[in-house]
N, C-alpha and C positions, 0 to 999 in steps of 0.2 A: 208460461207458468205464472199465476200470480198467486200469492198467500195473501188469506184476508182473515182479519180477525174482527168479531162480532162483540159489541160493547156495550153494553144499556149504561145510557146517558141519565140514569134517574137514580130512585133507591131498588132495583130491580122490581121482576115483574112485569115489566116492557115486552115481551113476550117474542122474548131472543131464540126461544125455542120455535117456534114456528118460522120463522126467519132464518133459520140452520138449514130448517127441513124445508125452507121453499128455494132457497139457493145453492143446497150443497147438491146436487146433478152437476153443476158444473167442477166440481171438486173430487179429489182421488179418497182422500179421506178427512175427517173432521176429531178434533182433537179437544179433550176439554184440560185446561192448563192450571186451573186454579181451586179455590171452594172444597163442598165436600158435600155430601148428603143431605144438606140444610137447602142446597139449592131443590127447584122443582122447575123443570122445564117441560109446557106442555104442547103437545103436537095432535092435531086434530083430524083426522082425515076419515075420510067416509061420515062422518057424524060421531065418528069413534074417539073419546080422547086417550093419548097413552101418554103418561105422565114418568118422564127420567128425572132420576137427582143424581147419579154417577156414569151411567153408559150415556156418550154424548147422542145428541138427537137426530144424528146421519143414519140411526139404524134401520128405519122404517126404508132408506132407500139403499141399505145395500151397503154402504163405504167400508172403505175400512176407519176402527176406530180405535182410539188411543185414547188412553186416560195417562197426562205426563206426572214428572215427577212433582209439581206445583200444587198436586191434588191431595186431599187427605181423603182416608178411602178408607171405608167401613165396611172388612167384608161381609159383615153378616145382610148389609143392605145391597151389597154388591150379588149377593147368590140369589136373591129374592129379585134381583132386576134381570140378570142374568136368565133365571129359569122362565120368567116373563117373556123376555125376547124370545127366549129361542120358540116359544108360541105363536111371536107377532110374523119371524121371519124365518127363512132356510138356512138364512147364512150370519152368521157373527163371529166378525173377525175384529178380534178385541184385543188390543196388550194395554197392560196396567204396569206400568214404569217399577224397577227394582229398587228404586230410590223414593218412591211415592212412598208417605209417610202412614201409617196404619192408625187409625181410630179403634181403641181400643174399649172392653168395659169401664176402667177407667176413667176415662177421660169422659162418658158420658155420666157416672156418678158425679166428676167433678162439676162438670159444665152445672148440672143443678144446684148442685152444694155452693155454687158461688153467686147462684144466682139468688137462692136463700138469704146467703148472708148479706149482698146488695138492699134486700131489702125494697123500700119505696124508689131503691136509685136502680133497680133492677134492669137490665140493659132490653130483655127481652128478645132473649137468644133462642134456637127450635130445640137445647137442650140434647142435638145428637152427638154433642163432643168434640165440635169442630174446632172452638177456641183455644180448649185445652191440648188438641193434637198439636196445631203448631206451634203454643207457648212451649211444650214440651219439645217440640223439634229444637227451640231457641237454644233450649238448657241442656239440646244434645243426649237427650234420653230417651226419646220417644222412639219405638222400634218401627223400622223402614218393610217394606212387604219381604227384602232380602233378608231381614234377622227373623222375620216370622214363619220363611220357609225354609233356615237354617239353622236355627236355634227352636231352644224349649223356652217353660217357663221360667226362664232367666230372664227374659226381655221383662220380665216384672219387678225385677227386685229394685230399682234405684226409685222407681216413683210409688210403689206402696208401702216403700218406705220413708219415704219423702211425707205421702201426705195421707199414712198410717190407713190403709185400705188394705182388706183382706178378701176382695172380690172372690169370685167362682173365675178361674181363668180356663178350665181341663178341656169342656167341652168347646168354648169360642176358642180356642185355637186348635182344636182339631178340625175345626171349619173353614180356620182364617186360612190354613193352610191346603184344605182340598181346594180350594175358589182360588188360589192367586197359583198353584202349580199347573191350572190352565192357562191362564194368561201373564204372566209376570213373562219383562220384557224389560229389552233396552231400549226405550219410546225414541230418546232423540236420534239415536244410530239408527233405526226404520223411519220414521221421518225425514231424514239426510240424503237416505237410498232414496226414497221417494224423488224428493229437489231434484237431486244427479240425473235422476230419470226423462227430465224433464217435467215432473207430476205437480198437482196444484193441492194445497192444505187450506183448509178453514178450521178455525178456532173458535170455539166457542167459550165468551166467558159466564161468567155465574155471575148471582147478585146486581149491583147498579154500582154507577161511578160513585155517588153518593156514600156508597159502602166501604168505599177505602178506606182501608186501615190507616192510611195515614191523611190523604185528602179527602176522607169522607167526613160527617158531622159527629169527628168522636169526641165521646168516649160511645156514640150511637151507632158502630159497624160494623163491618163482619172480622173477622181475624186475619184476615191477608189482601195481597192489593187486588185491586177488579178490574183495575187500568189496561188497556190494550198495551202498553210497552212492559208489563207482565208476560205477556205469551211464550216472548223467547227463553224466558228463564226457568218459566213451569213448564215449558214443554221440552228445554232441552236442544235449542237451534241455535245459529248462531245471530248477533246484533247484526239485525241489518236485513234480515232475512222474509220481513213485512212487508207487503206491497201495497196495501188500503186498511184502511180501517172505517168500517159499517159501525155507527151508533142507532141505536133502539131505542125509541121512545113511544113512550103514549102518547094521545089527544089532551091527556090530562094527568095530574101527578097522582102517587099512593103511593104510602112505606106502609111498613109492619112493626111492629112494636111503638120504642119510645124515643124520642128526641126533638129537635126541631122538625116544623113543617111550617114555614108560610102563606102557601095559600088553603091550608086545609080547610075545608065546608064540612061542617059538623051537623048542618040543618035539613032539611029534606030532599033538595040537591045533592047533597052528598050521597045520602039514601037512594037517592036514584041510579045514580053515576053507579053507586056500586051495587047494587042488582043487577043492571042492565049489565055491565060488565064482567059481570062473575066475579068482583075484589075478593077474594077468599083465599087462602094461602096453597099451592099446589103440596109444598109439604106438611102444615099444622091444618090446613081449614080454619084459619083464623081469620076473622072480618080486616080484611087493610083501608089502613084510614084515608080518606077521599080528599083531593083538592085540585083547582082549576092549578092548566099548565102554568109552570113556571118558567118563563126562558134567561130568567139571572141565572140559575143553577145550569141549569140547558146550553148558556153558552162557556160558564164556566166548564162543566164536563167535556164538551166537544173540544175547545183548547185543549183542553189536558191530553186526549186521547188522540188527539188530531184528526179527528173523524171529520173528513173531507162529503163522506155522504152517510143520509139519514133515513133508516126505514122508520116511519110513521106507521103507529098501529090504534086500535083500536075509536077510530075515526064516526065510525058506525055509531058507536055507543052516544054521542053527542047529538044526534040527529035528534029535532023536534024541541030539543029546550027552548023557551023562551029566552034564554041571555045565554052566553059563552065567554066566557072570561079569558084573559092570560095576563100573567104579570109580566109586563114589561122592565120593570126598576124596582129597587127600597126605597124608602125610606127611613131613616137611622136617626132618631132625635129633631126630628124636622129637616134632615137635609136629607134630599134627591140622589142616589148611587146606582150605578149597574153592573157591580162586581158583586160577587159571592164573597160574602165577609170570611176571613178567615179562623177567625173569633165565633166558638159556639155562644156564650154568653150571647154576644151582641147578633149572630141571627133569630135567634130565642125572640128579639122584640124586634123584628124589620113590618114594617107595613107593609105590604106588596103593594106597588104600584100598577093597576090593570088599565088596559083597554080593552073595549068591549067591542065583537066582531058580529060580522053578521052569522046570526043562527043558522046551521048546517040542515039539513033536509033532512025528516026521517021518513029513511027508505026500510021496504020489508028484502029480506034477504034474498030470494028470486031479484026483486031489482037489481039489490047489490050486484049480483052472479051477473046478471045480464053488461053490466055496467063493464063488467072485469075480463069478460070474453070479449067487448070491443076495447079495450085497452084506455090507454090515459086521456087519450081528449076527448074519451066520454065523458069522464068525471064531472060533476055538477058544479056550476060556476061556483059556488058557496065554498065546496073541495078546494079546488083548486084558490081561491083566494085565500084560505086557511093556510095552505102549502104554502103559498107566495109569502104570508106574512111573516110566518115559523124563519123562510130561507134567508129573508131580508135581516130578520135578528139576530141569526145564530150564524150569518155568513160559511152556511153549507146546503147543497142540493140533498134535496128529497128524493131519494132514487123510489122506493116503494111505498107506498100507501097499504093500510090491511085493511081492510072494514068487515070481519068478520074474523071465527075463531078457525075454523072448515080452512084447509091448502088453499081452495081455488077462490077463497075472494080475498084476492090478493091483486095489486094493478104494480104492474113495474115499467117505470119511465122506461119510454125506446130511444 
């Protein structure tokens, strides 16, 4: 048995979805613990993309899958994924935690309403309610999938009147209630069975370490933690019950919205990186803003999560540039650091300190493929010295390389 939980080491986007879906065959089921419908995890197969924000990304092969109590969960986007699946596959075997926290109309009025009144300090949230479901879990109001399959509209009364809303509730919850009386569950007690079994779990998180509500660049993050020692608590297992932890990165950095970014390329580098890439938001379609790797943050997030090994993705997209960058260090007022400030003020002004690597190869995708059916000591000296440098700085192995969006151009160390 081993449980591993899956982590993007960045501001997400790291492309932890296709990394679910290339590893979880080895796995009984895969679990998403955290987040909520702001997330967009995509999986690529056949030339086909399928894009989840709530059902984790084991569907396409079958597992069983679990949404834990960690998650805040929008049925109405949950039915629309649901009827989806059951298109893509035969079988969906889904439980949605009875304690998992309900996004309701609500809470997606508020999300904008607050973002209004931010103003120019606008955080630049996807506005589906996420922030507001767990501030309302804080204040013990927010109704859980078990009050919305046991109760009426009473689960409304303390927050519209809190913050004077007279939404349409009649119809979304005679919804919220057909969608969770299939799947509502006790995630951590089937999970439990599972271990006893001897069976293996994978976890999937959402967003990037950067995003953490508390070690991420706030007041710039998502509303709950992103951390791999998160898992036990949103999925309901007990301390202790992890066996590895897999971080996901890119070639290169991109967030969404507003906050710091140190190495961000704003000039036609950047324009490149994010075309070739696809930078575009799986959930909004929003342009994410472009910048060469970082590995000050990159070793800050791997510490945090303890992610021993590192899938490398989107390696491909680098091929052909003239120069390749990574920041090595800050600078902070003229002195030299290689810690992630803790202080947003003072990352706001760090210089990124770069070396410049040798240019990556660009290969057409037939190559890539070719590359990836003989395995790792094909890869092209360029690859693999990129790899070498990544592992030297962040003191963790490379277990996978992606060099494309497609399953199978994917190379995993033997």
């Amino acid at each position: 048995m081993t449980n591993t939980v899956i982590v993007g080491l960045q501001w997400g986007d790291e492309g932890k979805g296709k990394i679910v879906d290339y590893i979880c065959p080895n796995y009984d089921a895969v679990v998403r613990y955290q987040g909520g419908s702001n997330a967009g995890h995509t999986v690529n197969v056949g030339g086909i993309k399928y894009i989840f924000h709530l059902i984790p990304s084991g569907l396409l092969r079958m597992k069983k899958l679990f949404i834990g109590p960690g998650v805040v969960v929008d049925p109405i986007v949950l039915k629309e994924e649901v009827e989806k699946a059951k298109m893509m596959t035969q079988k969906l075997d889904l439980t949605v935690d009875l304690r998992a926290t309900v996004v309701t109309p609500l809470h997606r009025w508020l999300d904008g309403y607050l973002e209004e009144i931010r103003g120019s300090s606008a955080v630049g949230t996807t506005r589906r309610g996420i922030g507001p479901a767990y501030a309302e879990r804080a204040l013990r109001i927010a109704p859980t999938v078990s009050d919305v399959l046991m109760k009426g509209r009473e689960i409304f009364d303390i927050s519209s009147k809190l913050f004077k809303w007279e939404g349409e509730v009649d119809e979304w919850l005679k919804t919220a209630k057909e969608v969770f009386s299939s799947f509502a569950g006790d995630v951590g007690l089937k999970l439990q069975e599972i271990m006893d079994r001897g069976g293996s779990l994978l976890f999937e998180g959402a967003q990037g370490s950067l995003l953490d509500v508390i070690y991420g660049t706030y007041p710039y993050v998502t509303a709950v933690h992103t951390l791999a020692s998160y898992a036990c608590i949103g999925a309901g297992i007990p301390l202790g019950s992890i066996d590895e932890v897999i971080g996901v990165m890119k070639a290169y950095q991109t967030r969404v919205g507003k906050g710091p970014f140190p190495t961000e390329v704003e000039d036609e580098i950047g324009n490149v990186i994010r075309e070739r890439g696809g930078e575009y938001g799986a959930t909004t379609g929003r342009p994410r803003r472009v910048g060469w790797l970082d590995l000050v943050s990159v070793r800050y997030t791997t510490r945090l999560n303890n992610a021993r090994k590192i899938a490398l993705t989107k390696v491909d997209v680098l091929g052909g540039l003239r120069s390749v960058k990574i920041a090595v260090a800050y600078k902070i007022d003229g002195r030299e650091v290689e810690h992630f400030p803790a202080d947003i003020e003072l990352l706001s002004r760090v210089e990124p300190v770069y070396e410049e690597i040798e240019p990556l190869p660009k290969l057409d995708k037939g190559e890539w493929a070719r590359i990836c059916k003989s395995g790792w000591s094909s890869l092209p000296r360029e690859v693999k010295r990129f790899v070498e440098f990544i592992e030297g700085k962040v003191k963790a192995e490379i277990c996978i390389v992606s060099v494309g969006e497609e399953r199978g151009l994917t190379v995993e160390r033997s």
